[in-house]
Each structure stands twice: as structure tokens, then as C-alpha cells.
C-alpha positions in Angstrom: 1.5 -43.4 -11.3 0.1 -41.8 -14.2 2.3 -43.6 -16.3 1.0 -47.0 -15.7 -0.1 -49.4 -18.2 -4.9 -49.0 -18.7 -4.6 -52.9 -16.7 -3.1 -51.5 -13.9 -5.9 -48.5 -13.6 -8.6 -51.5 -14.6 -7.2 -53.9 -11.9 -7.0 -50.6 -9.2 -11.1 -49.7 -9.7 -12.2 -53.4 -9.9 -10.1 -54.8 -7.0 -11.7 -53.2 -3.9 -15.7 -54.0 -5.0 -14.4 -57.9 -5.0 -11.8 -57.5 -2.3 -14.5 -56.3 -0.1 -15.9 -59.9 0.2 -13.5 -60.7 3.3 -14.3 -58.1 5.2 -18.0 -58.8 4.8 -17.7 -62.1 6.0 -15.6 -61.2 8.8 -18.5 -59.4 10.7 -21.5 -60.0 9.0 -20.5 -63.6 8.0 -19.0 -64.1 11.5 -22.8 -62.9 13.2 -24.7 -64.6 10.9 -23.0 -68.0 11.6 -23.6 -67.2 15.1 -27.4 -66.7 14.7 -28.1 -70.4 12.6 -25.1 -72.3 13.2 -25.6 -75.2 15.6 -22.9 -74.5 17.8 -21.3 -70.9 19.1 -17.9 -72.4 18.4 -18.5 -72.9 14.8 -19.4 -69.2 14.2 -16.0 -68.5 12.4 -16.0 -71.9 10.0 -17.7 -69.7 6.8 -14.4 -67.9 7.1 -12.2 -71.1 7.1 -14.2 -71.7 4.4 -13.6 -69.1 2.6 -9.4 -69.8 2.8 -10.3 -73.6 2.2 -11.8 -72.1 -1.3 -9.4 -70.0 -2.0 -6.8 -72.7 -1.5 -8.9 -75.6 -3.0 -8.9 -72.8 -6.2 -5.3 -71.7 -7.0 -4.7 -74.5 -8.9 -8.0 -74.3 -11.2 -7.6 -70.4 -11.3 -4.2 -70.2 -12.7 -4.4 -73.6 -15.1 -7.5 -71.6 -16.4 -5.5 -68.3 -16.9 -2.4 -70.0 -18.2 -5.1 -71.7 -21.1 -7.5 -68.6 -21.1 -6.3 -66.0 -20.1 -5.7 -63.6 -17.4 -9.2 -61.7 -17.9 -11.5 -64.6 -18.7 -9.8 -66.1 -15.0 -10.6 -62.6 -13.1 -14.2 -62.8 -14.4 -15.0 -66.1 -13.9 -13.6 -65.0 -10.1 -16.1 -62.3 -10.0 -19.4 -64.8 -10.7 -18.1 -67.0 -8.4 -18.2 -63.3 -5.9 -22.0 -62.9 -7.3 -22.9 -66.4 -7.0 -21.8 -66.7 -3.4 -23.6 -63.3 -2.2 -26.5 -65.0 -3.9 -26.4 -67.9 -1.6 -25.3 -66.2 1.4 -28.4 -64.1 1.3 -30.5 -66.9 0.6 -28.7 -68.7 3.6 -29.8 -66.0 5.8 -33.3 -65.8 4.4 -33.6 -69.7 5.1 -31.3 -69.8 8.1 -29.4 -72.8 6.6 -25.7 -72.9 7.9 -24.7 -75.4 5.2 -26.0 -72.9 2.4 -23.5 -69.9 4.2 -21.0 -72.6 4.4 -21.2 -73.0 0.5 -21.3 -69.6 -0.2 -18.4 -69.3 1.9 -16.6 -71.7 -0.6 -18.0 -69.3 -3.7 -16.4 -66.3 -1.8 -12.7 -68.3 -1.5 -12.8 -69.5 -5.0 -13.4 -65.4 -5.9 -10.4 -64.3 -3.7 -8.0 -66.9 -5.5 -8.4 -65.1 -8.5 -8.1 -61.5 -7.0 -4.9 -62.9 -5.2 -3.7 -62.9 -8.9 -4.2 -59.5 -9.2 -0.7 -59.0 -8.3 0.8 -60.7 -11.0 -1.3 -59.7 -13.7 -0.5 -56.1 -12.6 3.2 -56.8 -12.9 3.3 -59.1 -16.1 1.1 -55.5 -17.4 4.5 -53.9 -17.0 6.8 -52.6 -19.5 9.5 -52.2 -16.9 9.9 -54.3 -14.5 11.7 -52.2 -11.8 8.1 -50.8 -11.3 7.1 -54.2 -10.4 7.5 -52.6 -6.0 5.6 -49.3 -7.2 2.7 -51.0 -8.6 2.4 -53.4 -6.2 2.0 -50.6 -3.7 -0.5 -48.6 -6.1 -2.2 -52.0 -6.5 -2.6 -52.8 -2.7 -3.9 -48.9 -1.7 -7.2 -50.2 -3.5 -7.4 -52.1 0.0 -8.4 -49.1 1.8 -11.3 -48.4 -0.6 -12.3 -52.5 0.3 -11.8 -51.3 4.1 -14.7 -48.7 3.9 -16.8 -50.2 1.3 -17.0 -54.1 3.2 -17.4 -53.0 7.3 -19.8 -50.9 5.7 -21.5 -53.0 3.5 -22.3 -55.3 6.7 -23.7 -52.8 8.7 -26.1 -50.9 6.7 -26.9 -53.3 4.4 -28.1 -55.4 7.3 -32.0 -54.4 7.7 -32.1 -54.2 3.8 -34.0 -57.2 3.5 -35.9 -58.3 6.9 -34.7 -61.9 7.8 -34.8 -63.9 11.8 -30.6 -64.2 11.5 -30.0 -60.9 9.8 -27.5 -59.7 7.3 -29.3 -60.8 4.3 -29.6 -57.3 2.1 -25.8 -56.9 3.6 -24.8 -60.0 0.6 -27.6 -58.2 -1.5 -25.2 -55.2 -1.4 -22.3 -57.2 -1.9 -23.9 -58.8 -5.1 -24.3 -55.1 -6.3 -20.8 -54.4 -6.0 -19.9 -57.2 -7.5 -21.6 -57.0 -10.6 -20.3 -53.8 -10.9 -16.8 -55.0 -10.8 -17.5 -57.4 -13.2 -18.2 -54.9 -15.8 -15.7 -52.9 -15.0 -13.3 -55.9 -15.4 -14.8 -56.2 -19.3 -11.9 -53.3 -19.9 -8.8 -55.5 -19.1 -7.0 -56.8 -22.1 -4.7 -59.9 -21.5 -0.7 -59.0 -20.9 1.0 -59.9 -24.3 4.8 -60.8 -23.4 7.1 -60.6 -25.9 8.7 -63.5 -27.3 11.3 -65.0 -25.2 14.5 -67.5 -26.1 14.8 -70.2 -23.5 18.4 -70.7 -22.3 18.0 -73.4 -20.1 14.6 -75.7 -19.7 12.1 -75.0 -16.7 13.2 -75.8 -13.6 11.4 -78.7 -11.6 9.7 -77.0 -8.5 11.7 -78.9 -6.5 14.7 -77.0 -7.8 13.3 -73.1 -7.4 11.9 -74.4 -4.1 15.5 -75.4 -2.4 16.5 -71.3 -2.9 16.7 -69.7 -0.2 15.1 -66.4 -1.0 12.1 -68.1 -2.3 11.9 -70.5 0.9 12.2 -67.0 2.8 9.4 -65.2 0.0 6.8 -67.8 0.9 7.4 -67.9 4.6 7.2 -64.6 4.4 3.6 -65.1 2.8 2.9 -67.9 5.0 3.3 -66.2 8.2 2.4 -63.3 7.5 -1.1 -63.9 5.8 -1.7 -67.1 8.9 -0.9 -65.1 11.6 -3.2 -61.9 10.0 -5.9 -64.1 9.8 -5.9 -66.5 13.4 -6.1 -63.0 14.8 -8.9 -61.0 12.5 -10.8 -64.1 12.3 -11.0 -64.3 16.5 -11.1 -60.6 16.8 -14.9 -59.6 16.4 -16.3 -62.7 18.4 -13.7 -62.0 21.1 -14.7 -58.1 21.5 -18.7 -58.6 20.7 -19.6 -61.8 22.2 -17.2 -62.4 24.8 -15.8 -59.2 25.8 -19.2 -57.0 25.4 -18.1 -54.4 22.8 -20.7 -52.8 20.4 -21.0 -53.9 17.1 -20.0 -50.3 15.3 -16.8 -50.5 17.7 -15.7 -53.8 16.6 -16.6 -52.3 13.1 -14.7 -49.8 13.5 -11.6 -51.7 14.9 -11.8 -54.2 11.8 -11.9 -51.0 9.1 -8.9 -49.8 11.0 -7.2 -53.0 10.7 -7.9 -53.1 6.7 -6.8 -49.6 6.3 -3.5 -50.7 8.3 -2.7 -53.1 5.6 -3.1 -51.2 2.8 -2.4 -47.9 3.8 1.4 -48.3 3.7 1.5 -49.0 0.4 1.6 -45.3 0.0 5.4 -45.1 0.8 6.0 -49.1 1.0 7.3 -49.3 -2.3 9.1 -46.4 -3.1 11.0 -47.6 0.8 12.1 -51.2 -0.8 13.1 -49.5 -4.0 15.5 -47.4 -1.3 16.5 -49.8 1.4 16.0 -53.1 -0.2 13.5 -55.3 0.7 15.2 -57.2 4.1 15.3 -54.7 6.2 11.6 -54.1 5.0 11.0 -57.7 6.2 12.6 -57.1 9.5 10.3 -54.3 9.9 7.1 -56.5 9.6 8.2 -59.3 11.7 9.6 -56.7 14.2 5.2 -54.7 14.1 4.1 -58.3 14.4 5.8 -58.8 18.0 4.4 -55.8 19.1 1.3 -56.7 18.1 1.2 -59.6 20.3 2.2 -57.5 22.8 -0.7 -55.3 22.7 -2.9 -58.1 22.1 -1.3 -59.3 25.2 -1.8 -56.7 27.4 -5.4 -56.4 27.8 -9.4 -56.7 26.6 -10.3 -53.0 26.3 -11.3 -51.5 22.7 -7.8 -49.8 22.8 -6.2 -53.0 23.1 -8.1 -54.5 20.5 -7.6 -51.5 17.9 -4.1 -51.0 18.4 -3.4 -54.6 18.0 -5.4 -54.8 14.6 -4.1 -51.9 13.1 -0.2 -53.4 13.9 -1.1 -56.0 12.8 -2.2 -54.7 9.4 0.9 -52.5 9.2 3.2 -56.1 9.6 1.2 -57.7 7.3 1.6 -54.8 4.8 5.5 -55.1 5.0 5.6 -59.0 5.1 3.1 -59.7 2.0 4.6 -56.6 -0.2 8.4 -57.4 0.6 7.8 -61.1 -0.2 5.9 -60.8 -3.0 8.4 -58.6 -4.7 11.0 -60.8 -2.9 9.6 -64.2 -4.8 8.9 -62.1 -8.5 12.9 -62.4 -8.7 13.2 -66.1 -7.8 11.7 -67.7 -11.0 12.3 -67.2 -15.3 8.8 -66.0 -16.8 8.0 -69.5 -18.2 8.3 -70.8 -14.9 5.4 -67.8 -13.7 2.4 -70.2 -12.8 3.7 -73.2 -11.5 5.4 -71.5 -9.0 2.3 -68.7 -7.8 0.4 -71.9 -7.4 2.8 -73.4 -5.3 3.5 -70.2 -3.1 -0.3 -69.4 -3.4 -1.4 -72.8 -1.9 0.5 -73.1 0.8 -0.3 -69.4 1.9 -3.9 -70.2 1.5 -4.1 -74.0 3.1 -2.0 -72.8 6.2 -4.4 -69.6 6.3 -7.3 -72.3 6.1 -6.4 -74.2 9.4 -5.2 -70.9 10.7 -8.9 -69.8 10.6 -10.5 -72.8 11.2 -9.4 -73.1 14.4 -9.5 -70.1 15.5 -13.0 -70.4 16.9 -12.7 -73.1 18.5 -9.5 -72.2 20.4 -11.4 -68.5 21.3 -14.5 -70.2 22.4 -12.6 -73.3 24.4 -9.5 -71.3 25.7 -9.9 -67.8 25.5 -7.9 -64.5 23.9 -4.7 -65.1 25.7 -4.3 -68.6 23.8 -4.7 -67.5 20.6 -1.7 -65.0 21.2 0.5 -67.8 22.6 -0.4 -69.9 19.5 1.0 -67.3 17.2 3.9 -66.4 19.4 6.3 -69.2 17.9 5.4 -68.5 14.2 6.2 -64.7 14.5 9.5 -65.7 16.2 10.4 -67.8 13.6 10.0 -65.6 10.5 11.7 -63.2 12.9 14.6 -65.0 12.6 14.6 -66.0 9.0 14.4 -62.2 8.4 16.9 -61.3 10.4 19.4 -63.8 8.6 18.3 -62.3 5.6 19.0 -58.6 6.5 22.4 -59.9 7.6 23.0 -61.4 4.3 22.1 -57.9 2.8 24.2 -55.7 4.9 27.2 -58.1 3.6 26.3 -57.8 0.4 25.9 -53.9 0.7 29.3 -51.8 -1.6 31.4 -50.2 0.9 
């Protein structure tokens, strides 16, 4: 690890300060909805907000690292951070849902730079078959994010007296995320050698007809809407509905986070051995037993163990198919198609959390498990014709 390029260290200590912003949201944003929003079911919209952002910004946020550069786009992600801790304290302060709401855009316009991270790390690299080893080092800053945001929420809370609450939690987060902005000032923009062209830049239509990259996104697609229908429900369904304490439900959702980025300890080095279907199959495989659990009852056990598989199938689904896609396009073809991939991930995670509210608050748990049933079934299957394709391909 030690051998890694200064932006890879740079991108590891500023990632988790600004990465924490989700986790934020997803208790104290998800409470603080609760307290001034004008209907219970509406409590998790600042978190669909959040994925609208981040969806509404891939676009703008590569265009404006493909012209300035990948550090001027990472900082201009980090205001956008500030600015909507800013408001969201200000929101609470004022108890104005429509302020949160906006500050909930702010956060998602922040994470669609951060979900660039990834391939700034990689285009950092001298070799590229370190491209599964830094990915992994990359995500383990994850599990600094999973301590720094549950806690941020709860002991930030009182910071700053306020009727809904919560408001010296975004105070902290502002903190943070000033500090990751100057840490950021050390990143130098990757400098690729020049290339020659063969052959002229495929349409998207074209790289989008592969099947690997077709499999890549759905792996992205899947993975990241069925992560997020269930965190988003999860701290609603075990505080308000289901009675469970607030540091439980913390607890349960650090747990979760550390799930997800925990594995990168050993995740990369495993699809540098095994290849990366069978490391597919894996993650789609964890995500049927999380519905399982999440299945089989409304106890705190139930809840944890479900979160934590399903950050371990998440994990395995996001890391395989982001390595999975980095081999399905030419370097000059880099940004057109992370906007494409990126999009769809983020406007399907969008209407994954947008409705998961509603559908908790209407119908209850057990629907929003039968809801993700099919999708987890599906990428099941796609995986599996993949790992099949693999083993055939596999020298005697």
C-alpha cells in the first residue's frame, strides 16, 4: 500500500470527512424530517433528495473535471458539503422542511463528486493491475465515515439548542468538511501520458450493447438501489415503528457502514485471485440472505444482522463491478461512460429512496422486502450466467 501514488493517500484522508454526509442524514436527517416535516411519511424525502442531487450532478461534475480538472471538481464537491451543512442547520434552527430539503440537494451534488473518487484513484495509477487493490484501500476509508457520521448525529445533536434538534449535528459536519477541503488542496490532477488513437470513440450506444458492461452497471444498479430502499427504511422502521432506542438503531446503521467497507480489506486481493464473477455471485448470493433475515423478524437482531449483510453484498457487488466496468471502455472514452453508469445508479437509487417511506409508513417492513425480492433475483441470475461464462473460459 505503501507504494501508492501521494493522490491515492490524499483521496484515503479526505474521503471519509465528506463521505460521512450520508450517514448523517440517514439518522439525524431522517429525525429531523420527522420533527418539521408536514407529514410522518415524508420523513425519508431529504434522503431521496440527496440521490436526486447526486444524480441531477454526475453530469455537471464530470463535464467540469473533464474541462477543470479532477481537483478543482472534488473541491467544488466539498463547498457544495459545507454549504449544505450550512442550510441544514439553519433548517433546523427555523424548522423549515423545504430549507432541509435543499440542503439535501447540496449534500447529493457533494456525493457525485466523491463517487468519482474511484476513478481518480485509478487514473492516479502507474499500473493498472492495481486498479482492484486500490479500490479496496480506497473504500476501507468507509469505515472511518461509519464512526465519524452515526457519531456526528448523536453528539453533535444538543450542540446548538433548537425545537426539532440536530442542528450543531450539521455544525459538526460543516467542521469536517472544511477540513476535508483543505486537505483536498494536496491533490495534483492525474497527467496521462499521451495516447495514439486506433480507432475513434465509440458511440455509447455501442460500449452499452457489451455484455460485461450491461452486467457492471446492473451490478451498480442493484446493488447501490437495493442498499439504499433498505438503509433508508431501516431507522424509521426500528425507532418509530418498532420502538427501538435511538443509540441501537445507531448502532445497527454504524454496523451496516462498517459492513460495506470493511471487506475491502481482503476484497481486492480475492478478485485479483478468483476473478471477479464468482466475487459477484458472492454479493448477490449475501443479498438473498439478507432478505431473509430481514424477513424473519422485528427484533434488534434482526435488524443488525440484516444491515450488516447487507453491507457485505453491497461491498462485493459495487467493488466487482466497478473493476468489472474499468475494462469495458478505451481511456478517451473514461467520462462519457462514468456518467452514463453513474446516473443510472444514482436516478434508480433516487426512486429507490423516495419511496421507501412511503411504502414503510403505508405498508409496513415486510413490503419493502418483497419489493426488493425480484431485483436481487434478477442480478442473481445475471451473475450466475457470468460465473458460468468464467468457469468456461478458465485453462484446463
Amino acid at each position: 500500500m505503501a507504494k501508492f501514488p501521494k493522490n491515492v493517500w490524499v483521496l484515503v484522508v479526505a474521503a471519509p470527512l465528506t463521505m460521512s454526509v450520508t450517514s448523517v442524514m440517514v439518522l439525524a436527517g431522517s429525525f429531523l424530517a420527522r420533527n418539521i416535516a408536514p407529514r410522518p411519511e415524508l420523513a425519508t424525502l431529504p434522503i431521496a433528495f440527496i440521490v436526486i442531487g447526486m444524480a441531477g450532478g454526475v453530469v455537471p461534475s464530470i463535464y467540469l473535471m473533464k474541462k477543470w480538472g479532477r481537483r478543482t471538481g472534488h473541491l467544488v464537491g466539498i463547498s457544495a458539503a459545507l454549504l449544505g451543512s450550512l442550510l441544514a442547520m439553519t433548517a433546523s434552527l427555523l424548522g423549515i422542511f423545504a430549507l432541509l430539503l435543499f440542503s439535501s440537494l447540496c449534500f447529493g451534488l457533494s456525493q457525485a463528486f466523491v463517487q468519482q473518487y474511484r476513478f481518480a484513484a485509478i487514473e492516479s495509477l502507474d499500473d493498472p493491475r492495481q486498479t482492484p487493490q486500490v479500490l479496496s484501500f480506497l473504500m476501507l476509508s468507509g469505515i472511518v465515515a461509519a464512526f465519524i457520521g452515526p457519531e456526528i448525529a448523536v453528539r453533535g445533536k444538543d450542540w446548538i439548542p433548537s425545537a426539532a434538534g440536530f442542528a450543531g449535528s450539521f455544525l459538526l459536519l460543516a467542521l469536517f468538511s472544511a477540513t476535508s477541503f483543505i486537505i483536498m488542496l494536496n491533490f495534483k490532477n492525474p497527467v496521462f501520458k499521451q495516447e495514439i488513437i486506433a480507432s475513434p470513440s465509440r458511440g455509447l450506444s455501442e460500449i452499452a450493447r457489451q455484455p460485461l458492461f450491461l452486467l457492471a452497471m446492473l451490478a451498480a444498479v442493484v446493488g447501490n438501489g437495493v442498499m439504499s430502499f433498505l438503509m433508508t427504511a431501516t431507522p424509521l422502521s426500528m425507532h418509530d415503528i418498532d420502538g427501538i432506542g435511538l443509540n441501537h438503531t445507531k448502532q445497527v446503521i454504524q454496523s451496516h457502514i462498517i459492513a460495506m467497507f470493511a471487506p475491502s480489506l481482503v476484497s481486492g486481493s480475492l478478485i485479483k485471485k478468483f476473478g471477479i464473477a464468482p466475487i459477484l455471485v458472492g454479493g448477490s448470493l449475501i443479498y438473498v440472505a439478507t432478505l431473509v433475515m430481514a424477513w424473519s423478524g422485528h427484533q434488534l437482531l434482526h435488524y443488525w444482522w440484516a444491515l450488516v449483510l447487507l453491507g457485505l453484498g453491497w461491498n462485493a457487488l459495487f467493488l466487482g463491478g466497478t473493476t468489472l466496468l474499468s475494462q469495458c471502455y478505451a481511456p478517451h472514452e473514461r467520462f462519457k461512460v462514468q456518467a452514463l453508469n453513474d446516473f443510472s445508479v444514482f436516478f434508480l437509487q433516487a426512486l429507490a429512496s423516495l419511496s421507501a417511506g412511503w411504502i414503510l409508513f403505508r405498508y409496513g417492513w415486510s413490503m419493502i422486502v418483497i419489493i426488493a425480492a425480484p431485483c436481487v433475483l434478477f442480478i442473481l441470475m445475471f451473475c450466475l450466467w457470468y460465473l458460468g461464462l468464467h468457469w468456461r473460459r478458465r485453462p484446463i
